[in-house]
Each structure stands twice: as C-alpha cells, then as structure tokens.
C-alpha positions in Angstrom: 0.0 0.0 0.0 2.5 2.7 0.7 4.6 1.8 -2.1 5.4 5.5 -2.6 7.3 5.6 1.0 10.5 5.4 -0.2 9.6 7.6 -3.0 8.9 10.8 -0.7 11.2 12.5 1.0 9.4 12.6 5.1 10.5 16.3 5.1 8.1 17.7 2.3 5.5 15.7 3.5 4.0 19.0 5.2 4.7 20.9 1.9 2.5 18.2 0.3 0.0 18.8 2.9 0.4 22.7 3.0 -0.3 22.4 -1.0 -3.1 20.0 -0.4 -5.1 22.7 2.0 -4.7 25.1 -0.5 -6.2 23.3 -3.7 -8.3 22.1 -1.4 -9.8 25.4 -0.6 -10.1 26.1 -4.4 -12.0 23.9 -4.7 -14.0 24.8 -1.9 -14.3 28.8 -3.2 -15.6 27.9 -6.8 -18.0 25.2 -5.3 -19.5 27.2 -2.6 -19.6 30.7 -4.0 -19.1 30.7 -7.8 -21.1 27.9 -8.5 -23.7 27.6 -6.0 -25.4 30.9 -7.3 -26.3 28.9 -10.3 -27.4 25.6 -8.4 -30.0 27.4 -6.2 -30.6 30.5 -8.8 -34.9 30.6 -9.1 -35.8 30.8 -12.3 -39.1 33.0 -12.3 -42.6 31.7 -12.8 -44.1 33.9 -14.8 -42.6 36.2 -17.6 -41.9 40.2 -17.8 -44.7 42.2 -19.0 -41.4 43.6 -22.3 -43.0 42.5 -26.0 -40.0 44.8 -27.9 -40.0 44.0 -31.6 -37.2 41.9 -31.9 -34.8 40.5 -35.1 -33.3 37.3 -35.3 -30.0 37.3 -36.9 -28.5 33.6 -38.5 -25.3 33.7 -40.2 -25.1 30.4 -42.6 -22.9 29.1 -45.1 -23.4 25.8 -47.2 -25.6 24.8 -44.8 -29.7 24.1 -47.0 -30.3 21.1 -45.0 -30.3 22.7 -41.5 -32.1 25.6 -42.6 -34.9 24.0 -44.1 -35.3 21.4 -40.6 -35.0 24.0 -38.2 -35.5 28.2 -39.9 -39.5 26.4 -40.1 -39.3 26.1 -35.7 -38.1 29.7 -35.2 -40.5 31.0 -38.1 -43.3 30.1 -36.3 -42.2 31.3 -32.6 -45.5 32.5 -30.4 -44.5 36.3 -30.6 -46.1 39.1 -31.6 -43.3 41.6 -33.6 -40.0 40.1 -34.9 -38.2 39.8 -38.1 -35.7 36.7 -38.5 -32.6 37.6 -40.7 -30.6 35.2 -42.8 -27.2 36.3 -44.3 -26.2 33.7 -46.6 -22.7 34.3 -46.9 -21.1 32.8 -49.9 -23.2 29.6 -49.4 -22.8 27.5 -53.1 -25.4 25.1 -52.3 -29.4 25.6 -52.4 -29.5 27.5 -49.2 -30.5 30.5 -51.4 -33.4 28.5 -53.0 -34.7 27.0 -50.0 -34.7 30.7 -48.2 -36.8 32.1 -51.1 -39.1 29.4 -51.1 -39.5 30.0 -47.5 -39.7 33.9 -47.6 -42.8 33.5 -49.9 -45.1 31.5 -47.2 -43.4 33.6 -44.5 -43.3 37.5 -44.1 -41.0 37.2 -41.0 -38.6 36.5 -43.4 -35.9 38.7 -44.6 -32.5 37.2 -47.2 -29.6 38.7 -47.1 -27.3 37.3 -49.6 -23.4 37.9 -49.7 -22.1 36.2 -53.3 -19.1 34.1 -53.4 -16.4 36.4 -53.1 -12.5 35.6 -53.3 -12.0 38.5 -51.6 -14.4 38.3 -48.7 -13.6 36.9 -45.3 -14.8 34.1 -44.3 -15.9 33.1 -40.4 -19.1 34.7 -38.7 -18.0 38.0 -38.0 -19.1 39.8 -41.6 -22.2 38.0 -41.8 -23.3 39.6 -38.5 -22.4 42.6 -38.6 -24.2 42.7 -41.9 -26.8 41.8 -40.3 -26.7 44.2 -37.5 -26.7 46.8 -40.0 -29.7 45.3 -41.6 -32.3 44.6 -38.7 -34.8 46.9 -38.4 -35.3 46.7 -34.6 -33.0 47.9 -32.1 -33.8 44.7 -29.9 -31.8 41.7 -31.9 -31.4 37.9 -30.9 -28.5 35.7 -32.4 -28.4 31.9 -33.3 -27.2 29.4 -35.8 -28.7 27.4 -38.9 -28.2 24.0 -37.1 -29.7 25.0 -33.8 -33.4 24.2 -32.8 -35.0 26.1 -30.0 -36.8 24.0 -27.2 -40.1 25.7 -27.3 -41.9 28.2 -29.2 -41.5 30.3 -26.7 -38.1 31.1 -27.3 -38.1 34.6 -28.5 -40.7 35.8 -25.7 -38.8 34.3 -23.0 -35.1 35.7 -24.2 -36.7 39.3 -25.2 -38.7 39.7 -21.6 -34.9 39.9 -20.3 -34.1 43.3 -22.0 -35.6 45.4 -19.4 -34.0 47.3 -16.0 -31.2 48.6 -18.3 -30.0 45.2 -19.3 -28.5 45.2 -23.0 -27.0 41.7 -23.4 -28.6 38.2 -22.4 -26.7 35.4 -22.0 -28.4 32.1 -23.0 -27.2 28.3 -23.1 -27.1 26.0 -25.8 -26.8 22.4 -24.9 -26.2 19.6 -27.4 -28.6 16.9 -28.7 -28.2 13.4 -26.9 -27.4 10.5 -28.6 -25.6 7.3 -28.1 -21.9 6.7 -27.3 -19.2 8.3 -24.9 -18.1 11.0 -27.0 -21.5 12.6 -27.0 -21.7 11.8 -23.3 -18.3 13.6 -23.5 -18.9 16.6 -25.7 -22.4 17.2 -23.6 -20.3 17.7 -20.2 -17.7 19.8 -21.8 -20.9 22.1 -23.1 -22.8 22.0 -20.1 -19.3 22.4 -18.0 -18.4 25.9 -20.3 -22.4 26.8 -19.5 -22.0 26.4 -15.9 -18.9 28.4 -15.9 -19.7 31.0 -17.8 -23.1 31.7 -16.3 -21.9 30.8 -12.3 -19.3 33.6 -13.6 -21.8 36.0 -15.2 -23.8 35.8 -11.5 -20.6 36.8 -9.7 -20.4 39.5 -11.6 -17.2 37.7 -13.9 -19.3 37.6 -17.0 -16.5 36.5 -20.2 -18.5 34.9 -22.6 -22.0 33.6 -23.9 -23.0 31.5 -26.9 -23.4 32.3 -30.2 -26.2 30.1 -30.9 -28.3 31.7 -27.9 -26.9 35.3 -27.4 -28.9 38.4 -27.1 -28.2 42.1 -27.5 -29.0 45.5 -28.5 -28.0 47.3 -31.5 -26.6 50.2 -29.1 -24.5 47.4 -26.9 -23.2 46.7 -30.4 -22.0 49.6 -32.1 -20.7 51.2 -27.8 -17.8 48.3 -28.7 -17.8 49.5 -32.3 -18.9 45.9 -33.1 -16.3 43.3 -33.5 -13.6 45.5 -34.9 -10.8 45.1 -31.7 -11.0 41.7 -32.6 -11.8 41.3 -36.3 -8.4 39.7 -37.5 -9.4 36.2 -35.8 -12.4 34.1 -37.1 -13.4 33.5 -33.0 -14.5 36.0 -30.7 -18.2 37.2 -31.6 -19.4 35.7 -28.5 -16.7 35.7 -25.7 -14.4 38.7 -26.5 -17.5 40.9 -27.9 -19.0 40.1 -24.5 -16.1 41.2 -22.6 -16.2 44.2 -24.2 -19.9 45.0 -24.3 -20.3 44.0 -20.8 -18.2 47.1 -19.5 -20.5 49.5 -21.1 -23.7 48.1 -21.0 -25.8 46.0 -18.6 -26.5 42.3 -18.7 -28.0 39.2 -17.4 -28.6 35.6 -18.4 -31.5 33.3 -19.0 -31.5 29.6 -18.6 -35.3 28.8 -18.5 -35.4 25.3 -20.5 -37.8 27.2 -22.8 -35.0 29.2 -23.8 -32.8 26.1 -24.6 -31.2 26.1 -28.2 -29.7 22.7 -29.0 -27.4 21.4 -31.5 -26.0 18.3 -33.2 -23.2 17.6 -31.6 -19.7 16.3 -33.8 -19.8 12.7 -34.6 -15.9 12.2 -34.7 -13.2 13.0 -32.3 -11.3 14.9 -35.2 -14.4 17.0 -36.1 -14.8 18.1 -32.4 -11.2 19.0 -31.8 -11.5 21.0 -35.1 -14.1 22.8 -33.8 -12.9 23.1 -30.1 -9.1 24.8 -31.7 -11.4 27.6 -33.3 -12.5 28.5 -29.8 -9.4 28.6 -28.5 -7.9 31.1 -30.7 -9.2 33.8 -28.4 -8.0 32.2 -25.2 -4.9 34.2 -25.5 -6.8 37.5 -25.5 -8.5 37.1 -22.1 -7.9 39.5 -19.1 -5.1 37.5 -17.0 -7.7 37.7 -14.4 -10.2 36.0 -16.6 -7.3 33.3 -17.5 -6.2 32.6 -13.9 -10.3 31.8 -13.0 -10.8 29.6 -15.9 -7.3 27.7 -15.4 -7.4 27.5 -11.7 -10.1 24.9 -11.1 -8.9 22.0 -13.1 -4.8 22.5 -12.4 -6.1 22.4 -8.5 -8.3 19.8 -9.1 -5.8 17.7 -10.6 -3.3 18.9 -7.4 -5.8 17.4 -5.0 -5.8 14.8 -6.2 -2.3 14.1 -6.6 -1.4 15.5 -3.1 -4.1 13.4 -1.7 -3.1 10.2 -3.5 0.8 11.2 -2.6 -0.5 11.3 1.5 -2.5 8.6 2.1 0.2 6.6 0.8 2.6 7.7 3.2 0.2 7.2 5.7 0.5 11.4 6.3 -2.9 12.8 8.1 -5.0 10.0 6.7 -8.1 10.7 9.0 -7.8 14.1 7.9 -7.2 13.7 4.4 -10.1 11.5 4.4 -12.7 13.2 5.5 -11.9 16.6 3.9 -11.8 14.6 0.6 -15.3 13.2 1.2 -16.4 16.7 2.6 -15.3 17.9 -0.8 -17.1 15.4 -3.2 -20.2 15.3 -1.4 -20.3 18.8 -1.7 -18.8 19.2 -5.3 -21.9 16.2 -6.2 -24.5 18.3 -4.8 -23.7 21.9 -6.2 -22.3 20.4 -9.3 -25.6 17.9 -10.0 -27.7 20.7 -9.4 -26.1 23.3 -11.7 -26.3 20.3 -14.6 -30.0 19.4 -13.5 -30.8 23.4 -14.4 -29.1 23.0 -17.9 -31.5 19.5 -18.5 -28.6 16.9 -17.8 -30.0 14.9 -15.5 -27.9 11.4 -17.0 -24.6 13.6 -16.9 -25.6 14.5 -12.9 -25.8 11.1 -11.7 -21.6 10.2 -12.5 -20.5 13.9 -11.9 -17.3 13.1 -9.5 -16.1 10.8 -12.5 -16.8 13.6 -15.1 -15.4 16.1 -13.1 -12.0 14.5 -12.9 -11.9 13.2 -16.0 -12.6 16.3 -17.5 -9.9 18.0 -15.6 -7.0 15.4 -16.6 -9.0 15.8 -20.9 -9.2 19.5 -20.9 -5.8 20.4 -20.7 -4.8 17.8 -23.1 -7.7 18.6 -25.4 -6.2 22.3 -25.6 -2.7 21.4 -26.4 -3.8 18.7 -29.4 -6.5 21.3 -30.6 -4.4 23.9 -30.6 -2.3 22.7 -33.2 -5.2 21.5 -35.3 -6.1 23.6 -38.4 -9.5 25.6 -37.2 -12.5 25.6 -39.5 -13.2 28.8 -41.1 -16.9 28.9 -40.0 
C-alpha cells in the first residue's frame, strides 16, 4: 500500500499537505460561492410584461439542409413583432433556393445574400455585422442554422430579459443526446463551459456567452464599435465581444429550459477537436484575471488529487485527508448535480465526481492537441 514511502522524501510531507489545503480550498471557493449561485438560482414563474420588436439574426454558409429542418421552428415562434434575418454568406449550395421558397409563405422572413467572393472573409464575424446593420429593430437575438430552440416560446422568454437597463442576455445552448461516450463527452464539456460561464456571469465575472443563444442590443453593439478590436481572428463574436460590451452596457442571463437552443453535436473526435481549436484562438486574448479563474479549477483539481493520493500513501494525516476529501465530493456532487440538473442533464448528474476529474485530466490535453489543429473557417 505505501509503495510511494520510499519515494517521498518525510521532510516535504507538510509541503504536500500545505499544498493539499490550499487546492483544497479552491475547490472549496468555486463550489460554494461561484457555483452555488447557479445551483440554487430561481428561475421565475411567470414572464416580464417587455413585448419589444425583436430581429433574429442567422449567419449560414453551405448549410440548405439545416435551414430548411430548423428556420420552419423559429419562423413560427408565439411572438407578436420580430423579423428573423438570414445572411447567406457565400453559401454555393441551395441554401439560397430553400430561403426564397420560405420567404414567400413567411413575411418574418428577410434574405440577405453575400455572393461568393474571393475577396471576402470568411468566419461569422461579416455576416453579422451585416446583419446588425440590416435589422430593423434595435432589440436583436442571435443563433445558428443548425440550432433548434426547445419551445416556441423562445423569443418571448429571451426578449422579456431586456428590461431594468439590461442590453445583453446570455443564453445556453446544450447539445442533442445521442448514443456513445463522446456525445456523453462533448455534452459535459458544453454543459461544464455553460456552468462556468453563467456561475461567472452571476458573480459579476461575465467573459462569454453562446453564439447560438446570445442576445443584445443594437446600441450594446456599435458602444464596442462591433467586433472590430478583434476582427483579425475568425473567433471571438461571442466571448471577446462580451467582454467588451459588458463594461459598457448592462446584462444578465436566461436559462429557462424554454430558452434552450440545441445542436448536433460532432460525430468524430477529429471533427470536435477542429471545432474546439477555433475556440481557443481567443483564449490568449482574455484578461489575465479571466485566464487565472478559468485555469485555476482543473490544475487544482488535478493537485488534490495528486497531493491526496501522494498522503494517504505515506500514511500522512489520513483521517484528515479522508474526510476533507469526502467533505469535498459530497459537496462538489450536490452543487455540481444541481447546476447540470438546471441545464437539462439529468444522466450527466448522476456520474458527476467521474466527469469532473476526468474532465480535468482531458481538458488540458484537449487544448494542447486542438491547438495545433487547423481551425474551421466557419
């Protein structure tokens, strides 16, 4: 059993122990008062009185089979004013023929089309801004051709938010379930980056939202002068926009399950880590502050562990050791279960101490192997 005796030098046993306390009260910090806001946060019964005119703005490319499964679902959202703008940006399939099919049975409809153009760039960050410029209403509501919203009461849930000065709502969008680990896998990481980056939002550390489900105003927009600071990089329209934004305007998120926006998640591990390297191509550009948060958990996590492992071993403060560590998980299983309960993954909930580790050994290596993979361009 204490096969690492003669491993560890008796004199930084304490050291180990000394380190130990502190990860341990990491740990402790993000689970009690980062994270708990979002476990026990009480999502309201009934809905603000706000019915502003609102546009939808989708950026697509190539993408006529997602538009004509899912544009139908947010064409015929319960709401009384909005306009739903589609900038088909250099698409060379049928997306153009489908949309104008679509535009004639629906006046909530509105095409923008961008022609294939050698010189235009590609990524996200034109086609919204084009279609910023385009909306008619002030009140606009982002999302993605391959996204499906949970209810049809999507746009008067996410729109009831702008009120009370609030400019920018931050909403989640988890992935579809389906079978085998690496959706199980690529569900945790979402619903792990959603609990995050709304427990962060709550504790007034808000750094990023998603695309897919993101609201603001037309005014939040053009106070940042849009994406421009950031405009070289294909990434950023929803993390490094929102750390900008959020300095000048007010904000606030909305996780009702109505509100929901889910995806297909990637079938392969490649196609994931393709995707996964174009988001961290902004990492780099974060506040250190906003790096040390996001980069402390799992590195102490990990530390924990290995202190912990290193102790008992040595037979150092077992009794101790032991019941901090249970302390710890019961407490990380009942914040952290909760907090994945409110983003609808009940399955994920039930195994959260394995996730959690196992997510903290992955992510780290996930960054380094997608950071040298080749990023998509949209």
């Amino acid at each position: 059993m204490n096969f690492l005796h003669q491993y560890i030098n008796p004199n930084i046993e304490p050291l180990f122990f000394g380190v130990y306390l502190i990860t341990l009260s990491i740990q402790l910090y993000f689970i009690i008062i980062i994270q708990r806001k979002l476990a026990f946060l009480k999502l309201p019964k009934k809905n603000g009185q706000i019915r502003v005119p609102v546009s939808i703005i989708i950026a697509a490319r190539n993408e006529s089979d997602k538009l004509f499964r899912n544009l139908p679902k947010i064409l015929t959202q319960k709401y009384d004013v909005f306009e739903v703008i589609v900038v088909n940006h250099q698409s060379i399939d049928n997306s153009k023929d489908i949309l104008e099919a679509f535009s004639k049975q629906n006046e909530h409809l509105k095409i923008v089309e961008l022609a294939e153009d050698k010189h235009l760039r590609t990524g996200k960050k034109l086609p919204l801004t084009i279609g910023v410029k385009a909306a008619k209403y002030e009140h606009l509501i982002f999302t993605d051709a391959d996204c499906t919203p949970n209810s049809d009461r999507w746009i008067e849930k996410i729109s009831a938010k702008f009120h009370g000065g609030k400019e920018i709502v931050l909403g989640y969008g988890p992935m579809l379930q389906s079978a085998g680990l690496l959706n199980k896998l690529i569900r945790f990481d979402t619903a792990w980056i959603g609990i995050n980056y709304l427990s962060m939002a709550l504790n007034n550390q808000p750094y990023m939202g998603v695309g897919r489900n993101l609201a603001y105003t037309k005014s939040a927009f053009f106070s940042v002068d849009g994406f421009k600071s950031h405009y070289s990089i294909s990434s950023g329209d929803d993390d490094l926009f929102i750390q900008e934004a959020v300095k000048k305007n007010g904000y606030t998120i909305e996780i009702s399950p109505d509100t929901f926006m889910y995806s297909p998640a990637k079938k392969t591990m490649n196609d994931w880590f393709k995707q996964k390297s174009r988001h961290y191509q902004t990492t780099h550009r974060y506040p250190f502050i906003k790096k040390l948060l996001l980069a402390i958990y799992p590195i102490s996590l990990v530390l924990t562990w290995i202190c912990f492992v290193s102790l008992v071993q040595v037979a150092f403060q077992e009794l101790y050791l032991t019941i901090s560590m249970l302390i710890l998980y019961a407490l990380k299983w009942w914040i952290g279960a909760r907090c994945l309960i409110k983003l609808e993954e009940k399955k994920l909930a039930l195994y959260f101490p394995f996730w959690d580790l196992f997510y903290a050994i992955f992510v780290p290596l996930l960054f380094l192997i997608a950071k040298n993979k080749k990023s998509t361009t949209w």
